[in-house]
Every structure is written in C-alpha cells, then in structure tokens.
N, C-alpha and C positions, 0 to 999 in steps of 0.2 A: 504494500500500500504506500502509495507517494506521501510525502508532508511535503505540504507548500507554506514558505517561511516566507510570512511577508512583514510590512514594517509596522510598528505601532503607533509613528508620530512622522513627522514631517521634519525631513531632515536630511543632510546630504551624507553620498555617499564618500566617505574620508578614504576609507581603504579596502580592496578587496585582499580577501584572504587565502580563501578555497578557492578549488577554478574545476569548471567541471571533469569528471572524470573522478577528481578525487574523492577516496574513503574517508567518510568522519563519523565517529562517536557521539554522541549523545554529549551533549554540552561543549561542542566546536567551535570556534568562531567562523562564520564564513564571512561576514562583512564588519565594518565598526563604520559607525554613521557618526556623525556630528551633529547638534543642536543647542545654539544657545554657546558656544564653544568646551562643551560635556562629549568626552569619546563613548558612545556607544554601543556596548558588543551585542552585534547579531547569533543568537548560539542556535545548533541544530537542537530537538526535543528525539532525536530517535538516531538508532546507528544507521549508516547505509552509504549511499554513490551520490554524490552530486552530480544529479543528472541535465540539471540547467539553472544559468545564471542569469536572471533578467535584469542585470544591472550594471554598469560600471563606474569605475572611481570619477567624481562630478556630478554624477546624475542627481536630482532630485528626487525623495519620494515623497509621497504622502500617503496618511493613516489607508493600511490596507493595501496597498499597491504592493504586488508580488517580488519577491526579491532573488529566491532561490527554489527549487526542488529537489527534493533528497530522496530516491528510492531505495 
C-alpha cells in the first residue's frame, strides 16, 4: 500500500533528501521545508521505496499538496 507524504503548512522546499529509488524507514527524512525561517523535517510514517518525488529544492507548497510517495 502507497503512503502519500504531503505537506502540512505552506512553506518552501529548503532541501531534498531522498531521491527516488531510494529505501527508507519509518521516520526518514525525505525533505526539510522552511517556514517563518524554522527547518522542517519531512519524515516517512512507514518503511519502503521512494517511488516518487513531486517536488524540488525552491518549490513552494501548501497545506496538503503532495510531496513524496513511498511504497
């Protein structure tokens, strides 16, 4: 079953981490976003493949917009 990681607040993307392809555990980072100038880490909730990254370092997100998916 996919987990689709998406954002909580409106905030930029400062750094990508994971890239897809790669294996992560259950509390990984795959991205750190910025807000208010606060690093925020993106973490996985499950183990598995980062099977897509709908973001890169600059982008903009906001609340809910899709960031990663990990199967």
């Amino acid at each position: 079953m996919a987990e689709e990681i998406r954002a909580e607040l409106v905030a930029n993307v400062w750094r990508v981490v994971a890239r897809p392809g790669t294996a992560v555990h259950t509390g990984d980072t795959v991205v750190i976003l910025e807000s208010m100038k606060m690093e925020i880490p993106v973490l996985t909730e499950t183990d598995g493949r980062l099977v897509r990254l709908a973001v890169n370092e600059g982008d903009v997100v906001r609340e809910g917009d899709l960031i990663a998916v990990v199967e």
